[in-house]
C-alpha positions in Angstrom: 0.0 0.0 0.0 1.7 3.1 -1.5 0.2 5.2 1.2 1.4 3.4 4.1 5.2 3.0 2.6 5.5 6.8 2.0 3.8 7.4 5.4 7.0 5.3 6.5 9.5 6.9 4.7 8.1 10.8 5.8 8.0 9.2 9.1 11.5 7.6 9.0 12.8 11.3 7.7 11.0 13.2 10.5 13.2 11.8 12.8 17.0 12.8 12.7 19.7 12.9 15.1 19.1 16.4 16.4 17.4 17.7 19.8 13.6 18.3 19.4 11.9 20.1 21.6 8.5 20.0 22.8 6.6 20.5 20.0 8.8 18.5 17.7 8.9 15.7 20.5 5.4 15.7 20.8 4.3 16.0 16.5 6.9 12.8 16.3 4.6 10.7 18.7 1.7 12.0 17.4 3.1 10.6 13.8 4.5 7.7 15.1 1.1 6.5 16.6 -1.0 8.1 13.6 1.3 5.4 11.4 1.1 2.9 13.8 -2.4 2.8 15.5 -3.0 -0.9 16.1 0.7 -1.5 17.5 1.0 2.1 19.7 -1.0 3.9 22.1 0.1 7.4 22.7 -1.2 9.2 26.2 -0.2 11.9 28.8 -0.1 11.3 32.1 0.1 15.0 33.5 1.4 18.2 33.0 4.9 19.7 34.0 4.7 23.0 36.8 4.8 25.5 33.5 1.7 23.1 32.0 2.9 23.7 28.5 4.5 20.5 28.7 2.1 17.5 28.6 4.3 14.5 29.9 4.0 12.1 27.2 3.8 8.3 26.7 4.1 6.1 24.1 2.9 2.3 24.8 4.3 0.0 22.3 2.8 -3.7 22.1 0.1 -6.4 20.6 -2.5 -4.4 22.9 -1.3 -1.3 23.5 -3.9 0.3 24.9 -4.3 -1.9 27.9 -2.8 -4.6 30.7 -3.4 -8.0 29.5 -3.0 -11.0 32.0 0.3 -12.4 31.5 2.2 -9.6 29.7 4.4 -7.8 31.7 4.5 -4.3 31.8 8.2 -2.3 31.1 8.6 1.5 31.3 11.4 3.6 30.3 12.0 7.1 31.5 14.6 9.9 30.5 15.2 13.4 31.1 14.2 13.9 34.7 16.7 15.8 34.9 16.0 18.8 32.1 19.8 18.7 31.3 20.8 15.7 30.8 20.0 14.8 27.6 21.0 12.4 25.7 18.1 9.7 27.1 15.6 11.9 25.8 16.8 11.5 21.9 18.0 7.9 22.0 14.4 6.9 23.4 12.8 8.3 20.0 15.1 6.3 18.2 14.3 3.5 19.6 10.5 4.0 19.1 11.8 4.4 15.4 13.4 1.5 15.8 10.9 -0.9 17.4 7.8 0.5 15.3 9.9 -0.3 11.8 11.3 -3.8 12.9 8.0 -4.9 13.6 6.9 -7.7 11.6 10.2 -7.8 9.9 12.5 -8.8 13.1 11.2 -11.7 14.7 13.2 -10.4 17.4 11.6 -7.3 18.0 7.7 -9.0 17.2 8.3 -11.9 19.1 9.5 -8.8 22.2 5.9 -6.9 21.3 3.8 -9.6 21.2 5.0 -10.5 24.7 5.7 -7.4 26.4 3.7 -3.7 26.9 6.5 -1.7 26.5 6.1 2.4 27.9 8.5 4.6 26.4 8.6 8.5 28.2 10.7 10.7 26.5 11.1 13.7 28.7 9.6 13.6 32.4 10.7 17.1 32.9 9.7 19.1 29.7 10.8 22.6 31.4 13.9 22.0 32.6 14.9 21.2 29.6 13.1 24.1 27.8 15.1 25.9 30.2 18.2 24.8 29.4 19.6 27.4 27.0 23.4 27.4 26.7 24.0 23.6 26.3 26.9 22.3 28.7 28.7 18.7 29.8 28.2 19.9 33.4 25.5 20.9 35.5 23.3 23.8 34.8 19.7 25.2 35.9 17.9 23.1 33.7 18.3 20.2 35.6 15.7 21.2 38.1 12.0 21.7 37.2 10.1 25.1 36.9 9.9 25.1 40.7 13.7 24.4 41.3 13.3 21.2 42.4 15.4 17.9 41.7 12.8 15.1 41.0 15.1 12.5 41.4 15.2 13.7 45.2 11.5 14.1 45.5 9.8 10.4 45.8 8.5 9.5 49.2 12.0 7.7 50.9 12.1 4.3 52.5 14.9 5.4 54.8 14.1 8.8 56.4 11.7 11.1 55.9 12.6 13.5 53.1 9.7 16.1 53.5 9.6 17.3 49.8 6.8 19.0 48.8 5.5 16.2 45.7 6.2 18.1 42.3 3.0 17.8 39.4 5.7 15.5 37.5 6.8 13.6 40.6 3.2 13.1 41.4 1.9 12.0 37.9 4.8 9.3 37.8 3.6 7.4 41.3 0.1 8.1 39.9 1.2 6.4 36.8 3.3 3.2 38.6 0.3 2.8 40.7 -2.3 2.5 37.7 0.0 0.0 35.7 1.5 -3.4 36.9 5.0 -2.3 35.9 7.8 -5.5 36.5 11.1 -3.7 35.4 12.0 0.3 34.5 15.0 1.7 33.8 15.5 5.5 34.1 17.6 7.7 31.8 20.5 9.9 33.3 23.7 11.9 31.9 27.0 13.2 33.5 28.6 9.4 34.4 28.8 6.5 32.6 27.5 3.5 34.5 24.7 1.4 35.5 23.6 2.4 38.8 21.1 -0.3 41.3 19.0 -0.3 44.3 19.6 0.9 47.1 20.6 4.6 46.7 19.3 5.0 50.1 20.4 3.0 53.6 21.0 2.3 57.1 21.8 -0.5 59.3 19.4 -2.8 57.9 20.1 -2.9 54.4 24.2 -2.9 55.2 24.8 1.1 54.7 27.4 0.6 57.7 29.6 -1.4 55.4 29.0 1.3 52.3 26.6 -0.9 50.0 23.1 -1.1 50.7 22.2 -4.3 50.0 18.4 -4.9 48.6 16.4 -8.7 49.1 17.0 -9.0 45.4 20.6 -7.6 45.1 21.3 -10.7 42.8 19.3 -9.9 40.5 19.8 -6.1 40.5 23.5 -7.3 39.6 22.2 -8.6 36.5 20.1 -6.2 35.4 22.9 -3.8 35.3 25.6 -6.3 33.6 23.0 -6.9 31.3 22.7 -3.1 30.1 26.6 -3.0 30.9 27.4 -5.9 28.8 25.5 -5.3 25.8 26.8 -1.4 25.5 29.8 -0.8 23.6 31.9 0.5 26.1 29.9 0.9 29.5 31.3 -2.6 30.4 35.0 -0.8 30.8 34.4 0.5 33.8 36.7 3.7 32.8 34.0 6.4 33.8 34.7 9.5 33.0 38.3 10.9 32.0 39.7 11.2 35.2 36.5 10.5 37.6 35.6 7.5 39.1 35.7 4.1 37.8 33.4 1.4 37.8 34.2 -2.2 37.6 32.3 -3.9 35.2 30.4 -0.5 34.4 28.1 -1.1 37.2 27.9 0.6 40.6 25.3 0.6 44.0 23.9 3.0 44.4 24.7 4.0 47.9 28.4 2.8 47.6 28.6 5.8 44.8 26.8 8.4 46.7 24.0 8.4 49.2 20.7 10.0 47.6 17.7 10.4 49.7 13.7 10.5 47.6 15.0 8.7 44.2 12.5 7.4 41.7 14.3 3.7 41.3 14.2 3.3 45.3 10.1 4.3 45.2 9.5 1.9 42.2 11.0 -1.3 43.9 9.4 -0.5 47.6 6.2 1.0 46.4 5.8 0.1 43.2 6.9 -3.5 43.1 8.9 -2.9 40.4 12.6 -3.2 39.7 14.1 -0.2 38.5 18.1 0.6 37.8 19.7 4.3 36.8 21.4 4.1 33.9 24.2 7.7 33.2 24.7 6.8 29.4 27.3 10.0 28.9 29.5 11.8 30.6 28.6 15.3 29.7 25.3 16.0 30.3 24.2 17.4 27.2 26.8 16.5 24.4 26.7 18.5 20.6 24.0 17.0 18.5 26.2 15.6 16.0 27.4 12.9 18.9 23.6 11.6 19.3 23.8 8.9 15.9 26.5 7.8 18.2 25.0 7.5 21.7 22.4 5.9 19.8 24.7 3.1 18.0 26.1 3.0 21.3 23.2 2.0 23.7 20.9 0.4 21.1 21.7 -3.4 21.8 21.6 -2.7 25.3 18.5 -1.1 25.5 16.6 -4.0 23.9 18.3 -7.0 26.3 17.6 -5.2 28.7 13.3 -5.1 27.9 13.9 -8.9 27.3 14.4 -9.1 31.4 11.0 -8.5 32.3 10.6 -11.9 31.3 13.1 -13.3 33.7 11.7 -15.5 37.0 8.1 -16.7 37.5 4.7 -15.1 37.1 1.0 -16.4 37.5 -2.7 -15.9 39.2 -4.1 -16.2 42.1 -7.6 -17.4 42.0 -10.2 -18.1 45.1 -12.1 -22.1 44.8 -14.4 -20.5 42.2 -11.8 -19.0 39.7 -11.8 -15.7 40.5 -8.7 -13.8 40.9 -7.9 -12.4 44.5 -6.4 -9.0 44.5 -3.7 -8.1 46.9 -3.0 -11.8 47.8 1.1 -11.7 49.4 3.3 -13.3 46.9 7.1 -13.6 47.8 10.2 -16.1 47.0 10.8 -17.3 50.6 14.1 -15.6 51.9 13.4 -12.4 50.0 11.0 -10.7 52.0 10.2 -7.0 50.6 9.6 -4.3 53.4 6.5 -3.4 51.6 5.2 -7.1 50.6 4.8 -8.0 46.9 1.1 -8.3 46.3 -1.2 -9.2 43.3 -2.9 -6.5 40.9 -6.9 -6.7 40.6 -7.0 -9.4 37.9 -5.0 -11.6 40.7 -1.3 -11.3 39.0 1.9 -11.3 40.5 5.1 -11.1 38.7 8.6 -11.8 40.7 11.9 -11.5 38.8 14.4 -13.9 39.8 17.7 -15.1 38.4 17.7 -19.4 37.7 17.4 -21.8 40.5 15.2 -23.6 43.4 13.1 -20.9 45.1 10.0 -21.9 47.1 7.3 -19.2 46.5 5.0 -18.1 49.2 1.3 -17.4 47.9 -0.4 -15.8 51.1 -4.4 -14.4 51.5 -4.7 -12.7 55.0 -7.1 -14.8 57.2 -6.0 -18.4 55.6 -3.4 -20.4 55.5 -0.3 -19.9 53.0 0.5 -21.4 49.9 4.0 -22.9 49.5 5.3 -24.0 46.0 9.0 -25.0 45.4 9.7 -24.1 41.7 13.1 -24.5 39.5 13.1 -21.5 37.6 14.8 -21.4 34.3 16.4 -18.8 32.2 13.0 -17.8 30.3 14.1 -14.7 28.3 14.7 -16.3 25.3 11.6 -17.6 25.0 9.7 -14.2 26.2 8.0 -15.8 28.8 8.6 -16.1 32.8 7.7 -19.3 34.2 4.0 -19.5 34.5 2.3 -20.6 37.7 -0.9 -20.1 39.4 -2.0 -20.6 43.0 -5.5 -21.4 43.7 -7.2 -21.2 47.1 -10.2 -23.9 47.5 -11.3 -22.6 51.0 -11.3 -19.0 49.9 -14.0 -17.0 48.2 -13.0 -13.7 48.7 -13.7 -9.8 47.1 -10.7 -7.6 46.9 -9.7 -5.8 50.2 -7.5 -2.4 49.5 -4.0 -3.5 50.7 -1.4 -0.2 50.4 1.7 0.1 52.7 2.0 3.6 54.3 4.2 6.3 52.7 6.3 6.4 55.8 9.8 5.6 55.8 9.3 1.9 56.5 13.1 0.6 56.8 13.7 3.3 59.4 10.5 1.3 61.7 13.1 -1.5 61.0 16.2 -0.2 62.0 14.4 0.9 65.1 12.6 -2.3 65.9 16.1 -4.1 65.5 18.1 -1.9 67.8 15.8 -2.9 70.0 15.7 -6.5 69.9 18.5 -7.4 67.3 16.2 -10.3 65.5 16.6 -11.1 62.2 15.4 -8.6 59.2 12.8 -12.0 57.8 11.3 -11.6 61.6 10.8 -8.1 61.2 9.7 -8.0 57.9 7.0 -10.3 59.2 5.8 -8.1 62.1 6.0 -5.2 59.3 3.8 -7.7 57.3 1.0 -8.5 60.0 0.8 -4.8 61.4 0.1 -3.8 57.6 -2.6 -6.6 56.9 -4.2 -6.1 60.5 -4.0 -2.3 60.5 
């Protein structure tokens, strides 16, 4: 169909290696889902503080336009920080990318047809509308319209970090609390490394020793490997002329510097979702003739790294008649989460976990649990975690609201374990039963 190829090719010359600002960035998406309306659902999910910038989305997949049971949901965000740039353009190119290979790739269709992929371009629109004199260091831009850092502005699991929510901060947890997201990865400049959970710490998680250590630190070391690994330098470790260096191109994030109210610390406690930072360039906003390169670059990476949403085990939980039971506990026994891992409202849960024997523990409040020992392969290749379902024959239940409180829940721990020096699993059960019983 003639129209459709030139439709293509216009589409394929709209976007070059340039910056585009807002409303270049936002007639691209329009085009790109215009072209592609079966494959692509394009949506805002607020404003910025100035409200000229709309904070755009574009969902890439089989169905788009909403969760299906069994597809995992991935998000990528960049420019959070208005000068740091480079996240915003390679993100376009990969929408470019993805939307062309489609049906051509089996790759890339077999990766659509099995994951809802959510691709935000810019989370803070004004700072980098703000951003006049380009520069490799820091400038004003990187703030928003209200001079705040959002990447300090999430509620904080450690202490409390009394920030007054920004309209972009608070459209993102909005956003993570509306979709089932598994795994994100956020888009940063300035350094050149992949950066894990925890950013934040104290004596519970190991801050005493200068790493703070997550229940899933294993697989947070993969995550970033994987994104190191497949990038064409990253992996060196070098950093950045004479700055720090990274073995293996990956770093804690605490052990690199201590940052209280980050967004990949509120996705994995609050919004069961696994999220690492990655810097892709060491100045912050390089010339524009650089980005084919960054692009090159990062473009293997960015796809194996999507693919490990698929990682671990997945399922429903259903009551004796078949129904789905909505914020039933699931958790891999030994990994306990401060804020337990529950199911969504169609009765899902998704845990990402490296290969091996892991017993998973399906619990509904008020009955007893569910204990299944799995061996969990290596599923990415195939673009599907291992499936498996609990159901509960006594149990014919209707969904009870289950959220855990904003507060800064590992500092309740730290407390409770100055006090009686049990061990974290104890107190993560206490945390559990004061949360269900509340």
């Amino acid at each position: 169909d003639v129209v459709g190829i030139l439709c293509l090719v216009s589409l394929a010359a709209a976007l070059d290696f340039k910056y585009h600002h807002a409303e270049e960035l936002e007639a691209y998406l329009k085009g790109v889902h215009a072209a592609y309306p079966s494959l692509t659902h394009l949506h805002s999910i607020g404003r910025s503080v100035e409200g000229r910038g709309d904070l755009w989305v574009l969902v890439l997949g089989r169905f788009p336009t909403h969760h299906k049971i069994g597809i995992p949901e991935f998000k990528y965000v960049a420019n959070m920080h208005g000068d740091e740039t480079v996240g915003r353009e390679i993100l376009l190119h990969l929408i470019d990318f993805l939307v062309t290979s489609y049906r051509r790739d089996p790759i890339i269709t077999r990766l659509l047809n099995n994951t809802r992929i959510h691709i935000m371009p810019t989370m803070n629109p004004d700072g980098f509308e703000a951003t006049k004199v380009p520069d490799c260091y820091y400038t004003q831009g990187r703030y928003n319209k209200n001079g705040e850092d959002l990447n300090r502005n999430f509620p904080d699991a450690f202490e409390n970090n009394n920030a007054s929510i920004q309209p972009e901060t608070q459209a993102v947890m909005n956003w993570i609390k509306n979709e089932t997201f598994v795994l994100s990865a956020n888009l940063h400049g300035g350094a050149l490394v992949a950066s894990y959970t925890f950013d934040n710490g104290n004596s519970v998680t190991g801050s005493l020793k200068g790493y703070s250590r997550s229940p899933d630190d294993d697989v947070f070391i993969h995550l970033a490997k994987t994104y190191s690994f497949n990038h064409a330098s990253m992996y060196n470790g070098t950093g950045c002329g004479n700055r720090q260096t990274f073995p293996e191109g990956i770093t804690n994030g605490f052990s690199w510097y201590q940052l209280e109210g980050g967004m990949q610390d509120y996705n994995y406690v609050w919004g069961q979702c696994f999220e690492i930072t990655l810097e892709l360039s060491c100045c912050k906003y390089p010339p524009a003739h650089q980005l084919e390169k960054f692009w090159r670059d990062n473009k293997v990476a960015l796809i194996e790294y999507i693919k490990q949403v698929h990682l671990g085990v997945k399922g429903q939980v259903t009551d004796k008649n078949g129904n789905p039971i909505p914020n039933a506990i699931v958790e891999a026994k030994g990994r306990p989460h401060v804020c337990p891992y529950r199911t969504n409202e169609q009765g899902e849960y998704f845990l990402l976990l490296l290969p091996g024997m892991y017993t998973i523990n399906a619990t509904v409040p008020g009955f007893k649990s569910m204990l299944k020992t799995l061996e969990i392969p290596n599923n990415t290749g195939n673009f599907s975690a291992l499936k498996h379902d609990f159901s509960f024959p006594e149990v014919s239940i209707g969904s009870r609201a289950a959220s855990c409180p904003k507060t800064p829940l590992y500092q309740e721990l730290e407390r409770a374990s100055a006090a009686v020096k049990p061990t974290l699993h104890i107190l993560v059960l206490m945390t559990v039963m004061l949360l269900v019983f509340k």
